[in-house]
DOPA-197072 format. One line per field, with one value per residue: residue in three letters; y, x, z of N, C-alpha, C, O in turn. Coordinates in steps of 0.05 Angstrom, whole numbers, plus 5000, padded with zeros to 4 digits. Atoms other than C-alpha are relative to their C-alpha. Layout:
<rs>
residuo = (ALA/...)
n_Y = (Y/...)
n_X = (X/...)
n_Z = (Z/...)
ca_Y = (Y/...)
ca_X = (X/...)
ca_Z = (Z/...)
c_Y = (Y/...)
c_X = (X/...)
c_Z = (Z/...)
o_Y = (Y/...)
o_X = (X/...)
o_Z = (Z/...)
</rs>
This chain:
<rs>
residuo = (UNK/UNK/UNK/UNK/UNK/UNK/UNK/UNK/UNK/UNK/UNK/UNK/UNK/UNK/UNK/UNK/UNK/UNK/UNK/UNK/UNK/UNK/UNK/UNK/UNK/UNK/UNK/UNK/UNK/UNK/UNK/UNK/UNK/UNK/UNK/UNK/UNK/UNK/UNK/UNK/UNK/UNK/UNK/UNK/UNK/UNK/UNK/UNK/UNK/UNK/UNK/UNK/UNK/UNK/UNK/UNK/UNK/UNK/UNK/UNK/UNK/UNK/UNK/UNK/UNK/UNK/UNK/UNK/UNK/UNK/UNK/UNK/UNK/UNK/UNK/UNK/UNK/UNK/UNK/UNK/UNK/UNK/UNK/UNK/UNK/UNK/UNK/UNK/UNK/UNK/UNK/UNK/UNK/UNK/UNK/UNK/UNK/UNK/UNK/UNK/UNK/UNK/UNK/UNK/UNK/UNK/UNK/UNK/UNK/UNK/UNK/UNK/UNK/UNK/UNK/UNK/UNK/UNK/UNK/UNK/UNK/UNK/UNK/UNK/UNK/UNK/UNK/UNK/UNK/UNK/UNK/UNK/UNK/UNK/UNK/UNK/UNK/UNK/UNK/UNK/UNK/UNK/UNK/UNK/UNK/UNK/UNK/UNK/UNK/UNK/UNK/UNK/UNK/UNK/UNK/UNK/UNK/UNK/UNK/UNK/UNK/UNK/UNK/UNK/UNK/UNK/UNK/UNK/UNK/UNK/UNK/UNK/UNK/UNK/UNK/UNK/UNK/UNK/UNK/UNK/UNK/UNK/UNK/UNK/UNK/UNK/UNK/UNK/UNK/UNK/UNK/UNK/UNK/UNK/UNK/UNK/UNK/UNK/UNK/UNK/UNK/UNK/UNK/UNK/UNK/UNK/UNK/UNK/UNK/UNK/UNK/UNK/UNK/UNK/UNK/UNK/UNK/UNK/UNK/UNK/UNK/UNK/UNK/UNK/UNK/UNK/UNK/UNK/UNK/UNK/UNK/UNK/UNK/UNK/UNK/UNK/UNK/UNK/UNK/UNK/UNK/UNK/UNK/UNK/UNK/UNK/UNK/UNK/UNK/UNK/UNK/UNK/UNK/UNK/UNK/UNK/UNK/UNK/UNK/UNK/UNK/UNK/UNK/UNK/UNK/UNK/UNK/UNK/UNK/UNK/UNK/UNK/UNK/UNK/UNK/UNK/UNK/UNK/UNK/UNK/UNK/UNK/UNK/UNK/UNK/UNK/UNK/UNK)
n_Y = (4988/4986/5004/4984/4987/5002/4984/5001/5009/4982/4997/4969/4986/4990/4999/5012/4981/5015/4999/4981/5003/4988/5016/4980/4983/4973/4987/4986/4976/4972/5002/4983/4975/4991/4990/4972/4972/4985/4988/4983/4968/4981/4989/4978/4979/4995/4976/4982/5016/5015/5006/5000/5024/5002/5010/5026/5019/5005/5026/5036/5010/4999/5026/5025/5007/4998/5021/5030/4995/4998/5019/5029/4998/4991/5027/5009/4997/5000/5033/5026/4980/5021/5010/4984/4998/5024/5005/4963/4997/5012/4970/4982/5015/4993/5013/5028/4999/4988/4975/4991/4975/4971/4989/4989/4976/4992/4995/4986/4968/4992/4998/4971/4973/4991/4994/4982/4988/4994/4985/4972/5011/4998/5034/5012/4995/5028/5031/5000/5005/5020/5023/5010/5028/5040/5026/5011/5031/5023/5019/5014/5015/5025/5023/5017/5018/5015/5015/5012/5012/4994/4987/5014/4998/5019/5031/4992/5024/5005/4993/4975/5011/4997/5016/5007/5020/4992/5020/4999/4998/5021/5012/4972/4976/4969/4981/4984/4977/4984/4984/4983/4976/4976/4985/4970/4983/4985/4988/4976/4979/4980/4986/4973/4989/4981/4989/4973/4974/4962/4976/4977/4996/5020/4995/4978/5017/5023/5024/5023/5028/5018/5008/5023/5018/5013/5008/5023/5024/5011/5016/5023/5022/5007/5013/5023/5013/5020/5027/5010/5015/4996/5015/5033/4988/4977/5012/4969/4993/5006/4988/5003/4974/5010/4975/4975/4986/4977/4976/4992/4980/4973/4981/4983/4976/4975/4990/4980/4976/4984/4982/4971/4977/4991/4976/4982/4986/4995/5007/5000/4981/5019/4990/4979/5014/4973/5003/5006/5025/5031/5004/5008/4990/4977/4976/4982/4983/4979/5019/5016)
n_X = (5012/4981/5007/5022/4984/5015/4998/4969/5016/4985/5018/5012/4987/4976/4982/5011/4983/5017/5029/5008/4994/5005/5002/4995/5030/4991/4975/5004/5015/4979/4987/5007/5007/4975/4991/5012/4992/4982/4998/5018/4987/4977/5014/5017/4982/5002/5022/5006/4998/5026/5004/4972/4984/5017/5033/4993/4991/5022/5014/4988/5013/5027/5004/4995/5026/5010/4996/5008/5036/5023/5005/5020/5026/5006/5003/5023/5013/5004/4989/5015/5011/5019/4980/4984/5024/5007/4975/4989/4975/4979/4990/4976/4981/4992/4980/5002/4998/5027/4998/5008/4990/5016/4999/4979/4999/5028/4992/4980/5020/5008/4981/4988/5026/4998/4969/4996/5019/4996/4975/5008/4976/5019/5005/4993/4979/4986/5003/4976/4969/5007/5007/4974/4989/5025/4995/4980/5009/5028/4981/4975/5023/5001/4970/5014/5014/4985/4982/5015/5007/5028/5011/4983/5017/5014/4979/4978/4991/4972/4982/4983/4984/5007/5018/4985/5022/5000/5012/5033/5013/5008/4974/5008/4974/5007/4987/5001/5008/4994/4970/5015/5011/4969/4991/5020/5003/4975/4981/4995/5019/4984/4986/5004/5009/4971/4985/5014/5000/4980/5008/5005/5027/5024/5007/5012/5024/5003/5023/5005/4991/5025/5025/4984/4995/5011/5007/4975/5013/5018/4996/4987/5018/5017/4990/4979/5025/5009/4976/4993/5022/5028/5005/5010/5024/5007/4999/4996/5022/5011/4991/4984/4977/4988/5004/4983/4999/5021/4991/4976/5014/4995/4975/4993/5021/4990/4973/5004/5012/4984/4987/5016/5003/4974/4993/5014/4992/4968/4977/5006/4986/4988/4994/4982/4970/4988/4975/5009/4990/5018/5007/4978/5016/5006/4981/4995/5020/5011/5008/5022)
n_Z = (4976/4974/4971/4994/4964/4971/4981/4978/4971/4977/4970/4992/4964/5004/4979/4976/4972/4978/5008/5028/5029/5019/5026/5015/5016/4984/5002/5013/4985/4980/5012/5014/4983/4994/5027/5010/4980/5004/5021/4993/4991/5024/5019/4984/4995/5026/5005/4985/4977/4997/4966/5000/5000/4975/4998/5005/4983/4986/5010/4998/4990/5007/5032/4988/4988/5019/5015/4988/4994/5033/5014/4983/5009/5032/5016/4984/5009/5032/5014/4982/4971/4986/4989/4973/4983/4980/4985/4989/4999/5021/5003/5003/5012/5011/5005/5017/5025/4998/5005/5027/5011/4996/4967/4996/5012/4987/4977/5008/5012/4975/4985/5013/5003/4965/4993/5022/4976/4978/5004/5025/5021/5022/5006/5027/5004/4983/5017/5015/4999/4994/5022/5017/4982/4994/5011/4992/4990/5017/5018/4971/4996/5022/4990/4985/5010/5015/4975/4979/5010/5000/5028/5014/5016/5016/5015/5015/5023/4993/5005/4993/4991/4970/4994/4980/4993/4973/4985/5003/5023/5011/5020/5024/5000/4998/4991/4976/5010/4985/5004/5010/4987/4982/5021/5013/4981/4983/5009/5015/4988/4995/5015/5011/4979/5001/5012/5001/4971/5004/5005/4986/5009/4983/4960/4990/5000/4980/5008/5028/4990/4975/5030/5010/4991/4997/5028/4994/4982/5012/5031/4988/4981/5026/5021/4983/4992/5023/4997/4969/4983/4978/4976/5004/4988/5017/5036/5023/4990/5028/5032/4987/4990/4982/4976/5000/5031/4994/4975/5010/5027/4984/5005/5018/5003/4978/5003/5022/4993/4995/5022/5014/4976/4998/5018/5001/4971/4994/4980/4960/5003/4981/4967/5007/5001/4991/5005/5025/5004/4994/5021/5029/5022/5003/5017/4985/5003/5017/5020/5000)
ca_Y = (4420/4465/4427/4457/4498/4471/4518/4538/4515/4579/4581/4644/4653/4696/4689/4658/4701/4644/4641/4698/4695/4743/4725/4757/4782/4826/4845/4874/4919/4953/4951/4988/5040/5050/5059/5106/5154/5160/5183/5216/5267/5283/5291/5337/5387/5387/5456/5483/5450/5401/5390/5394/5334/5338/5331/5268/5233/5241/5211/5144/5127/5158/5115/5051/5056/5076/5015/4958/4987/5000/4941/4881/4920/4929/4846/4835/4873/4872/4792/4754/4797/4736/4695/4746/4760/4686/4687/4761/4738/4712/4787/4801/4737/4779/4727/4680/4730/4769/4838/4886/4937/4980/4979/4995/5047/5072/5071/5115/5170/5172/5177/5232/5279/5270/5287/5341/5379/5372/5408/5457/5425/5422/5344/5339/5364/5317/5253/5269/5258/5203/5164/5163/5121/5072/5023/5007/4969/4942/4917/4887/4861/4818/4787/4763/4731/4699/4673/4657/4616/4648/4680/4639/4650/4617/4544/4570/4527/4484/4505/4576/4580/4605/4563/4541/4483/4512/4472/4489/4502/4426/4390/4440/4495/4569/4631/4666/4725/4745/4767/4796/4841/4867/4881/4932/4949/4960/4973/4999/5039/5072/5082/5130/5157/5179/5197/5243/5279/5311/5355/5419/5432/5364/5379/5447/5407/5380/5318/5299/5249/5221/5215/5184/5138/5115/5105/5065/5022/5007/4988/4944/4911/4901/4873/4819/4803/4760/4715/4711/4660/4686/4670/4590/4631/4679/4660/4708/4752/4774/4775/4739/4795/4783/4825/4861/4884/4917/4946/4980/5016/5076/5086/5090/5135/5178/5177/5211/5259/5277/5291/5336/5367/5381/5414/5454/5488/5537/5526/5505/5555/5512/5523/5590/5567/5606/5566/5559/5505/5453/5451/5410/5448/5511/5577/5633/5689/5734/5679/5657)
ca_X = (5147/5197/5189/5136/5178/5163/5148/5213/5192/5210/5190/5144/5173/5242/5270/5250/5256/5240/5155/5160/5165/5177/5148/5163/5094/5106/5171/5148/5095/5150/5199/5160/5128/5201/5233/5168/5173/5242/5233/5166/5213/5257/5192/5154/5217/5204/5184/5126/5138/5075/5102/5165/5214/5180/5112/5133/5165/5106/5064/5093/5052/4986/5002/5017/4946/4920/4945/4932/4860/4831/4866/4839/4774/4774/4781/4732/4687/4688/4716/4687/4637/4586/4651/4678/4604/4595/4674/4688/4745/4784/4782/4844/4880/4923/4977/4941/4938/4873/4893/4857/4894/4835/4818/4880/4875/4810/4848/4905/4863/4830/4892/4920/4854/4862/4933/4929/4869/4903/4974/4936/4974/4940/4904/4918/4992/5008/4970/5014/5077/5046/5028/5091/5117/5065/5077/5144/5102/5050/5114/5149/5075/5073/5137/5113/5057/5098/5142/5082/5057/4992/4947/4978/4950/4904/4923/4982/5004/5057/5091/5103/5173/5153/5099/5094/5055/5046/5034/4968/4945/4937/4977/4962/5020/5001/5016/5056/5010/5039/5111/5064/5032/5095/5122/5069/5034/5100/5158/5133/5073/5140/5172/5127/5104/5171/5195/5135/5143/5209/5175/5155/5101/5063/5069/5050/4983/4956/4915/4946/5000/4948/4895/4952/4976/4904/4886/4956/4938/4874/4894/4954/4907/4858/4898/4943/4866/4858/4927/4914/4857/4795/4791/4753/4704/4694/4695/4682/4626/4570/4599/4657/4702/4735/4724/4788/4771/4701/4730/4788/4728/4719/4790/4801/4740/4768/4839/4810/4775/4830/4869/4823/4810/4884/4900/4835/4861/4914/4982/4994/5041/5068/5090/5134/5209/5243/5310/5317/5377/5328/5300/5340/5293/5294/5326/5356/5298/5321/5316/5242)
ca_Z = (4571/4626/4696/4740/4807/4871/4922/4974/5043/5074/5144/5160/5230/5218/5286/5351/5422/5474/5467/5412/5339/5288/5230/5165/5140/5213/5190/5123/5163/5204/5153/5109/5156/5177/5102/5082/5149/5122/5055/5080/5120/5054/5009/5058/5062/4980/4960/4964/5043/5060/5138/5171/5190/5263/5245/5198/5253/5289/5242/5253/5304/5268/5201/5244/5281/5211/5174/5227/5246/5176/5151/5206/5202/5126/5118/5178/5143/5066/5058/5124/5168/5183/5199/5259/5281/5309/5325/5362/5387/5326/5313/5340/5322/5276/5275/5234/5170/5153/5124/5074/5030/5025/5096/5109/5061/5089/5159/5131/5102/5170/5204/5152/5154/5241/5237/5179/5227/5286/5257/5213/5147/5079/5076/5007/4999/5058/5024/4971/4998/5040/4981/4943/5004/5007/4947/4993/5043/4986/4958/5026/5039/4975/4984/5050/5028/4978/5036/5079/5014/5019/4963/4916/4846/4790/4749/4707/4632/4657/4612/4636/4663/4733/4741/4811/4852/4926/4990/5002/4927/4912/4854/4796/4774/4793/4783/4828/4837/4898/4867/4808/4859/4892/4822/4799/4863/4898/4851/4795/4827/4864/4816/4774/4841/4856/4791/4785/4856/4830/4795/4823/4783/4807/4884/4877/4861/4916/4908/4838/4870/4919/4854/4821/4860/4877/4804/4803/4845/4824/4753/4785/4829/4777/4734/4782/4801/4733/4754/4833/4871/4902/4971/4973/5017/4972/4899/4843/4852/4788/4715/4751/4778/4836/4912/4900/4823/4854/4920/4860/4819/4876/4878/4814/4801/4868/4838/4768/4806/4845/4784/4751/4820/4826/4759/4761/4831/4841/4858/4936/4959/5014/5097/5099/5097/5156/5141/5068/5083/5115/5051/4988/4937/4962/4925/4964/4979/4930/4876/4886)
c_Y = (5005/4976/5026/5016/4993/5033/5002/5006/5019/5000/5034/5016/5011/4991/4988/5014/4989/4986/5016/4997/5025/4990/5028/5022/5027/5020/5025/5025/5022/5003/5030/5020/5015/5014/5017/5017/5008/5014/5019/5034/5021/5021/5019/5025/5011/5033/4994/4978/4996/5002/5003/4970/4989/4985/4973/4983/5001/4994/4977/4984/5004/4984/4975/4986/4988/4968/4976/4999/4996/4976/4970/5009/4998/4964/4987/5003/4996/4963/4975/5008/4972/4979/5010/5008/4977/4985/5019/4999/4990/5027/5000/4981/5004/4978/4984/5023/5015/5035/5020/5021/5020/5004/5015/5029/5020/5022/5027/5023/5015/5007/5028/5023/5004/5021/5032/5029/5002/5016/5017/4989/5003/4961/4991/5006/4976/4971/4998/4995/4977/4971/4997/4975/4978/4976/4992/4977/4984/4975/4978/4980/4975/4984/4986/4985/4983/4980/4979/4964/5002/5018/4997/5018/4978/4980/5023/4980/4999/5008/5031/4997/5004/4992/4989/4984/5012/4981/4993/5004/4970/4996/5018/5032/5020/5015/5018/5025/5017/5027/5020/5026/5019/5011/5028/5024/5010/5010/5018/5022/5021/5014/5027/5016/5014/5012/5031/5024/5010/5025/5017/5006/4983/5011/5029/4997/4989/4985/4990/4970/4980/4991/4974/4967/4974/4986/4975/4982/4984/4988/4981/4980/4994/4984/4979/4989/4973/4976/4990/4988/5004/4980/4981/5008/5015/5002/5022/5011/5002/5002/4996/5020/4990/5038/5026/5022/5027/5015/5023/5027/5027/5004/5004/5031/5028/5013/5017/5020/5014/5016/5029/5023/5018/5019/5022/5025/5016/4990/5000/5020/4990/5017/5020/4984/5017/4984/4980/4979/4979/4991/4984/5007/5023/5018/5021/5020/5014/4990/4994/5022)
c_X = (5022/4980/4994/5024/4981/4997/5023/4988/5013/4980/4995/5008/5037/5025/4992/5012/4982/4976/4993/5014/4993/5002/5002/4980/4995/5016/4995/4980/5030/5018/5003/4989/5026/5009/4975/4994/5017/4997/4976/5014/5011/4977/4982/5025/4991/4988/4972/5003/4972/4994/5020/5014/4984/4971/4998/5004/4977/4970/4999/4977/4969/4995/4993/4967/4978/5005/4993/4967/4989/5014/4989/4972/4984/4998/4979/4971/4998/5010/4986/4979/4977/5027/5000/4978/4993/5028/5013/5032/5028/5007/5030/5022/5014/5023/5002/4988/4966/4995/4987/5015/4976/4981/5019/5012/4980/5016/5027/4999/4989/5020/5014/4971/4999/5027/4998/4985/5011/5026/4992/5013/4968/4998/5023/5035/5012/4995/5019/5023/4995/4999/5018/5018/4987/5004/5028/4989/4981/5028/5018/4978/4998/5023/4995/4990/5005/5023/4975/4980/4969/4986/5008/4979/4979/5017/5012/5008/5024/5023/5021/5027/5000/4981/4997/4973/5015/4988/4976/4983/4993/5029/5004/5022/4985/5013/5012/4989/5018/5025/4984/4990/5030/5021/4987/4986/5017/5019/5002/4973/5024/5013/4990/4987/5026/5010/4976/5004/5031/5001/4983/4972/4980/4997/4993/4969/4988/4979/5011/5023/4982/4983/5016/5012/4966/4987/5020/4999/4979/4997/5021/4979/4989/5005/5020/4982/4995/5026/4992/4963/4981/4996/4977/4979/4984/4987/5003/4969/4990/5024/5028/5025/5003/4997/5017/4989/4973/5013/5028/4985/5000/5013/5009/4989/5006/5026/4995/5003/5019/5013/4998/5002/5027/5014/4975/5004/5035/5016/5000/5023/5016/5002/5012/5032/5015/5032/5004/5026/4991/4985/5013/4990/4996/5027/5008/4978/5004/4995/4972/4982)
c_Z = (5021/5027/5014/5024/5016/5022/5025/5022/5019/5023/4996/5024/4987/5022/5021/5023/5021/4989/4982/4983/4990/4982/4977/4989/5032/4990/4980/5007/5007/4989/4980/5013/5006/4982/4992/5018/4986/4983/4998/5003/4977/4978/5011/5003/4964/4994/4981/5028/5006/5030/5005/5014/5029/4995/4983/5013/5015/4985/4993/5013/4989/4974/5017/5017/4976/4983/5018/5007/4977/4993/5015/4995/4972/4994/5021/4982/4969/4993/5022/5028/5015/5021/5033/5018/5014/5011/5004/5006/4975/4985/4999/5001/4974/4984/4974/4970/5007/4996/4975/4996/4998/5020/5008/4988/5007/5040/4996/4998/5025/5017/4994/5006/5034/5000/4984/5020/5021/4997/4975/4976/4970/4992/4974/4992/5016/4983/4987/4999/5022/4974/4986/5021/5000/4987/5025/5015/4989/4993/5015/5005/4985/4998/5026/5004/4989/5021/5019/4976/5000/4976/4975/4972/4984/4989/4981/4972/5011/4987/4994/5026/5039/5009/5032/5022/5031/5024/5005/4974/4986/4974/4971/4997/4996/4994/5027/5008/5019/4995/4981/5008/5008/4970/4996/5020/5019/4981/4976/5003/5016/4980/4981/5025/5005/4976/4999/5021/4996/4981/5010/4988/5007/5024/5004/4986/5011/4991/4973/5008/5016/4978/4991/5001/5016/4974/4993/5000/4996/4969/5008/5010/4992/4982/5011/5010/4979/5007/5036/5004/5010/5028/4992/5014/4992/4973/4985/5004/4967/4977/5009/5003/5021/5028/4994/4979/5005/5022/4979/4979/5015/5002/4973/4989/5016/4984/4970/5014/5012/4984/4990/5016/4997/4982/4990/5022/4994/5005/5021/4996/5028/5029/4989/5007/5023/4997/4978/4988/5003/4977/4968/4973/5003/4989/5013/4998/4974/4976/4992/4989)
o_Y = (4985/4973/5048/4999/4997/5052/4982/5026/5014/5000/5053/5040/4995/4985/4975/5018/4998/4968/5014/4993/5036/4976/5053/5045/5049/5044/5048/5047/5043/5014/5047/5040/5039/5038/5039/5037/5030/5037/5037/5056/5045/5044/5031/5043/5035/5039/4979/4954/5015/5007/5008/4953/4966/4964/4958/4962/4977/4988/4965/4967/4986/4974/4969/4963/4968/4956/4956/4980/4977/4961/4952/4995/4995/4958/4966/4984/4983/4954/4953/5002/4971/4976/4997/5011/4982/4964/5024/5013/4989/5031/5002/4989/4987/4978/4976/5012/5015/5049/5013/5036/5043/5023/5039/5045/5043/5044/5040/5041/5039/5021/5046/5046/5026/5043/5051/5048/5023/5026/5023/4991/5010/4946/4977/4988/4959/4957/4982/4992/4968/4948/4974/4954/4953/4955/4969/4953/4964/4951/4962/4956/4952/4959/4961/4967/4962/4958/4955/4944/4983/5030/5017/5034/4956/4980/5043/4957/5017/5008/5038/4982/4990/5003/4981/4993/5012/4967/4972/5002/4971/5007/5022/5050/5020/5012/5029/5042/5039/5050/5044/5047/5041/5030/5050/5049/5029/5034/5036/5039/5045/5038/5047/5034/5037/5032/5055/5048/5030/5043/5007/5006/4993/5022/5037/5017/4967/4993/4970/4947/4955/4966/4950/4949/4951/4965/4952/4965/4960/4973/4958/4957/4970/4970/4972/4969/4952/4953/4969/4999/4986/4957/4988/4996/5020/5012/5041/4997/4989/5018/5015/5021/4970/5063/5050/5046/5050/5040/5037/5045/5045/5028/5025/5052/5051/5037/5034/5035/5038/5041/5050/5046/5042/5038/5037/5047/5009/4971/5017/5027/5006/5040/5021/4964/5039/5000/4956/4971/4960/4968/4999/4997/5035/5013/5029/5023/5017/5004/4987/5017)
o_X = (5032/4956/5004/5041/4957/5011/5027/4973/5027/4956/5009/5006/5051/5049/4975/5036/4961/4979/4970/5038/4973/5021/4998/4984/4987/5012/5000/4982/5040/5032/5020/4997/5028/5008/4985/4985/5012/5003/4977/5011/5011/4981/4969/5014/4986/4965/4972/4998/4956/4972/5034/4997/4974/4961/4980/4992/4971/4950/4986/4964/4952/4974/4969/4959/4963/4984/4985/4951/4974/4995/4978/4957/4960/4985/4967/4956/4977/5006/4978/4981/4972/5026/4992/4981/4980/5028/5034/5050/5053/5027/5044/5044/5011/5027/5020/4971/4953/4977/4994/5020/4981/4966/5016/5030/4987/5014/5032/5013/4991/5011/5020/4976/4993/5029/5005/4999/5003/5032/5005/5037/4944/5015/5043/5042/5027/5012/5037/5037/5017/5008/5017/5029/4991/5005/5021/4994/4971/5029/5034/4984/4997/5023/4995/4997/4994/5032/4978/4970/4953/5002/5010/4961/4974/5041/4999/5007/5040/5045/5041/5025/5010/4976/5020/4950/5038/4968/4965/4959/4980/5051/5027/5025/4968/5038/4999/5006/5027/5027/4983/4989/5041/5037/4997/4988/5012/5018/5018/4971/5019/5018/5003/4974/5031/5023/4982/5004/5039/5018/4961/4951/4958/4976/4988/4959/4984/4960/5000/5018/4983/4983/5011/5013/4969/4975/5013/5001/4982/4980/5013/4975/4993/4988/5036/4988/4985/5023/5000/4943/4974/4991/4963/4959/4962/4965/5018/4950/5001/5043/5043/5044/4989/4998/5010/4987/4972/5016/5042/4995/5013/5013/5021/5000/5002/5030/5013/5023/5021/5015/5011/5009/5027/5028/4980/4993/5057/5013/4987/5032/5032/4993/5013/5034/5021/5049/5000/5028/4997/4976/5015/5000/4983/5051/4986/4972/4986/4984/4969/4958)
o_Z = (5032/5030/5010/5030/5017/5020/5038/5025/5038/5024/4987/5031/4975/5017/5009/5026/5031/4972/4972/4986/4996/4974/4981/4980/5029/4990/4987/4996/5000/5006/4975/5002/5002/4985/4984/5007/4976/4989/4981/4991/4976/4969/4994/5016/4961/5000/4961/5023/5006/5042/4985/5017/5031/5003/4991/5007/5020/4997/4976/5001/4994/4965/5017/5020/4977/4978/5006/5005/4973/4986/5002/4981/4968/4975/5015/4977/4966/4970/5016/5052/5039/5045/5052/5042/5035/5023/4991/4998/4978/4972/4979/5006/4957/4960/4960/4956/5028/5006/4953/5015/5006/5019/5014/4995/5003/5050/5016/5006/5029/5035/5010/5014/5043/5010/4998/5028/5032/5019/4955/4984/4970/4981/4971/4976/5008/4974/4993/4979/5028/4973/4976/5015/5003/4999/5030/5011/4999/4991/5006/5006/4995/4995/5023/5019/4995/5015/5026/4987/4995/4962/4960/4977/4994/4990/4975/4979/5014/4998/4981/5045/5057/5030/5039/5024/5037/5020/5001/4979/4965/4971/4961/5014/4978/4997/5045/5004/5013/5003/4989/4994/5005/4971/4997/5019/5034/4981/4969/4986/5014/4977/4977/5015/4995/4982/5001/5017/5007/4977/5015/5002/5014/5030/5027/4977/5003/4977/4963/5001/5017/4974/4993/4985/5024/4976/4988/4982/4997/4959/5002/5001/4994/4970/4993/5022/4987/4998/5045/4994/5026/5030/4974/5008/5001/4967/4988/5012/4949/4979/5005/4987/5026/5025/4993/4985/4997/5020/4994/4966/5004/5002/4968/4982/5008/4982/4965/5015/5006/4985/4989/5012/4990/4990/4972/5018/4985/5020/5032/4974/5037/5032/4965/5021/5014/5005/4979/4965/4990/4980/4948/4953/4986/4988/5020/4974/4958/4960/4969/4985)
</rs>
C-alpha cells in the first residue's frame, strides 16, 4: 500500500495590504478575466471579424459584472436559497466562498446578449470567441479551490497514488477532484476549444464553438461529478446524481442544439474589414 498524501497547508490569503488580503481564489477571478480579454481581442480580429479590439476591451467590465452576479446569485439560488432567505445579509459575504459555474454562466450570456445589442454585433459569433477563453478561468478557478482546500473529492483506495486526506475532509484519503476539474474543465476544454477556432470554416459558424464548448463542459463536469463530494447540505439528489450532473443536462442539450443550429445556417460573413492589416487572418482584397 503507497502512503496516503497529506494535504499542503497552503494559506488561502496570497498577500496581506495592512487590513486587506488577497486571497488566491480572488486572484484566479482576475487573472483569468485578464488572460481571456487578452486572447478575446486576438480571436475577435479572426476572420470573418466578430468585434473589433475596442469593443473587447470594453467587455471587461460587462464579463466581470456577468461572472460575479450570475455566479453569487446562481449558488444563492440553485445550492442554498432557504439558507440566504433567513440570512440576507450573508449574501454578499463573498469572501467566505459560495460561487456557481452556471450562474455564472447564466450571468455571462446575459452580459453577452446586453453587450452584443447594444454594439449591433452578431450574439452568437461573439459567444464564440467568448467561450474559447473561458475554460482559462474554470481552470485558474479549480486550482484555487484546490489551494483553498475546498470541494475536496469522494473516499479514494488508499492505494491510489494521489490519494489525499484534506483538513476538513476527516481521516479518509480523497480524491483530488478539484485538480481533476481544472484538468478537463480548464485545460483540456481549452485546448480543443482553441485548436478548433483556427479553423475558418468553424467561426464562419456562429453558435458551433459556443454549442461546443457548452456540451464540453457539461460532459467534463459530469464526469469529475462521480470523484468530487456533494455539498454536506446538499447530498445526492433522486437516482443519486449529484446538483452539478442535473444543472449539466440543459447545457448539454443547448450545446447539441447549437451545433446543429450552426451547421444548418449559412456562413457568417463577419464586420467589413476597412484595414485588412488589423486583421492576422485576413487576405489582401483582391485575394478574397
Amino acid at each position: 500500500m503507497l502512503p496516503v498524501l497529506m494535504f499542503p497547508q497552503f494559506d488561502p490569503v496570497l498577500v496581506h495590504f495592512g487590513p486587506l488580503a488577497v486571497r488566491w481564489y480572488a486572484l484566479s477571478y482576475i487573472l483569468g478575466i485578464v488572460l481571456g480579454i487578452t486572447l478575446l481581442r486576438r480571436l475577435v480580429l479572426l476572420a470573418p471579424r466578430a468585434a473589433t479590439t475596442e469593443q473587447a476591451d470594453d467587455f471587461l467590465t460587462w464579463v466581470t459584472l456577468g461572472v460575479l452576479l450570475g455566479g453569487r446569485l446562481g449558488y444563492i439560488l440553485f445550492y442554498q436559497p432557504s439558507y440566504y432567505l433567513t440570512h440576507p445579509l450573508a449574501m454578499l459575504e463573498v469572501w467566505h466562498g459560495g460561487m456557481s459555474f452556471h450562474g455564472g454562466a447564466i450571468g455571462v450570456v446575459a452580459a453577452m446578449a446586453l453587450f452584443t445589442w447594444r454594439y449591433g454585433l452578431s450574439f452568437l459569433a461573439f459567444a464564440d470567441r467568448v467561450t474559447v477563453a473561458v475554460p482559462i478561468g474554470l481552470g485558474l478557478g479549480r486550482v484555487a479551490n484546490f489551494i483553498n482546500g475546498e470541494l475536496w473529492g469522494r473516499e479514494a483506495p488508499a492505494s491510489l497514488p494521489w490519494a489525499m486526506i484534506f483538513p476538513d475532509g476527516g481521516p479518509i484519503p480523497r480524491h483530488p477532484s478539484q485538480l481533476y476539474e481544472a484538468l478537463t474543465e480548464g485545460l483540456l476544454l481549452f485546448t480543443v476549444l482553441f485548436v478548433a477556432s483556427r479553423r475558418r470554416s468553424i467561426r464562419e459558424r456562429p453558435g458551433f464553438l459556443a454549442g461546443l464548448f457548452l456540451a464540453g463542459y457539461a460532459c467534463a463536469r459530469s464526469f469529475c461529478e462521480f470523484f468530487r463530494e456533494p455539498d454536506a447540505f446538499l447530498g445526492y439528489l433522486a437516482g443519486g446524481i449529484t446538483m452539478g450532473q442535473l444543472l449539466c443536462i440543459p447545457m448539454l442539450a443547448a450545446g447539441i442544439g447549437l451545433m446543429v443550429y450552426a451547421r444548418r445556417h449559412p456562413p457568417y460573413a463577419g464586420l467589413p474589414v476597412t484595414d485588412p492589416q488589423t486583421s492576422p487572418d485576413a487576405a489582401p482584397p483582391a485575394q478574397r
